[in-house]
C-alpha positions in Angstrom: 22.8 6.2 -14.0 20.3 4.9 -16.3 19.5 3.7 -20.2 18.7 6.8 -22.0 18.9 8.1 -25.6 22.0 8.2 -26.8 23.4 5.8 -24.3 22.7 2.0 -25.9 19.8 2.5 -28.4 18.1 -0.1 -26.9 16.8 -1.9 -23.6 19.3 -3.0 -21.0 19.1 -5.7 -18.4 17.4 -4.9 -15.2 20.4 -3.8 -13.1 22.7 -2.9 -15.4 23.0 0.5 -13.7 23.2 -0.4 -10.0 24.7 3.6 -9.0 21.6 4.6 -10.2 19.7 2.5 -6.9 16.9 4.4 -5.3 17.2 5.0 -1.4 14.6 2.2 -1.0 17.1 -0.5 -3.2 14.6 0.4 -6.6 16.3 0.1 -9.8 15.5 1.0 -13.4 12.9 3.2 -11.8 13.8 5.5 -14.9 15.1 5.0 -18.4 15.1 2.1 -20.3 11.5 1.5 -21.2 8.3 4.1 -20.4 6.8 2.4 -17.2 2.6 1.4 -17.9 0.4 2.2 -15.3 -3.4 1.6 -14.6 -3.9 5.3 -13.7 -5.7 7.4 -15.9 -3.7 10.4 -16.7 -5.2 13.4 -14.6 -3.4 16.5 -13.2 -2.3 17.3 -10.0 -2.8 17.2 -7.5 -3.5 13.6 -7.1 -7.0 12.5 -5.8 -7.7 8.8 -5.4 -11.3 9.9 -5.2 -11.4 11.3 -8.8 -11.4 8.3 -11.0 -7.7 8.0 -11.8 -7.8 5.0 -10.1 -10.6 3.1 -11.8 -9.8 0.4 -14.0 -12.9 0.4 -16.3 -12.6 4.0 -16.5 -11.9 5.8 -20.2 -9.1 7.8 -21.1 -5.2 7.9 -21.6 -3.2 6.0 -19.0 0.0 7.0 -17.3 3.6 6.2 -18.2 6.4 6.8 -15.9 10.3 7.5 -16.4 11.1 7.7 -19.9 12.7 5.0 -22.0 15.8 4.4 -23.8 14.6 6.8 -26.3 14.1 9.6 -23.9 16.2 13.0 -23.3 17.6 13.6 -20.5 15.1 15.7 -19.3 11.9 12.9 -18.9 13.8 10.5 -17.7 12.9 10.4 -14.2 10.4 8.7 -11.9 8.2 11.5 -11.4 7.7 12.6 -15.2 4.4 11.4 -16.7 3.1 11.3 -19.7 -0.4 11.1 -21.2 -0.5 7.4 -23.6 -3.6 5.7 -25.1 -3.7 2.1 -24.0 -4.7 0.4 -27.2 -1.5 2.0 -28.4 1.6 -0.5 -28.9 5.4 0.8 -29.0 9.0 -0.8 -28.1 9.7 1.8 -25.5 6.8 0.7 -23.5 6.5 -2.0 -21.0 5.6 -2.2 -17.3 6.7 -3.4 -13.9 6.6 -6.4 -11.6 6.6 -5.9 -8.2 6.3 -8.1 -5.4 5.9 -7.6 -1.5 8.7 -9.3 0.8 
């Protein structure tokens, strides 16, 4: 229900798995490319108080759901991983979101 290695080898368009639809109508909430957050990666559990959330803050930044290179076993919403910013890959990429 999503792009994962060995599935296409590559990126998909958004939607192109629409079983895979989160109870809240969300796709491509895992697979295809590693979601890029603004968090800095800390352990659980989380604390908006402890820094994560500042945006001038050091450290590596969060990505989310795996990528189309992934195993099956990060590709999921709640997997994060630890990722230097400055860093540049093709399984990377982020998401726009919008309020109704």
């Amino acid at each position: 229900m999503c792009n994962f290695y060995p599935n296409v080898e590559d990126t998909t368009a958004v939607g192109k798995y629409p079983t895979g639809v989160s109870p809240y109508g969300l796709l491509d909430m895992a697979g295809n490319v590693w979601e890029w957050t603004s968090s800095v990666y800390h352990g659980y559990p989380y604390r908006a108080d402890d820094g994560r959330e500042d945006q001038q803050a050091a450290g590596l930044r969060v990505l989310r759901g795996g990528s189309w290179f992934s195993g099956s076993s990060s590709v999921r919403s709640a997997y994060r991983y630890g990722f230097n910013r400055s860093d540049r890959y093709d399984v990377t990429g982020f998401r726009c979101a919008r309020s109704p």
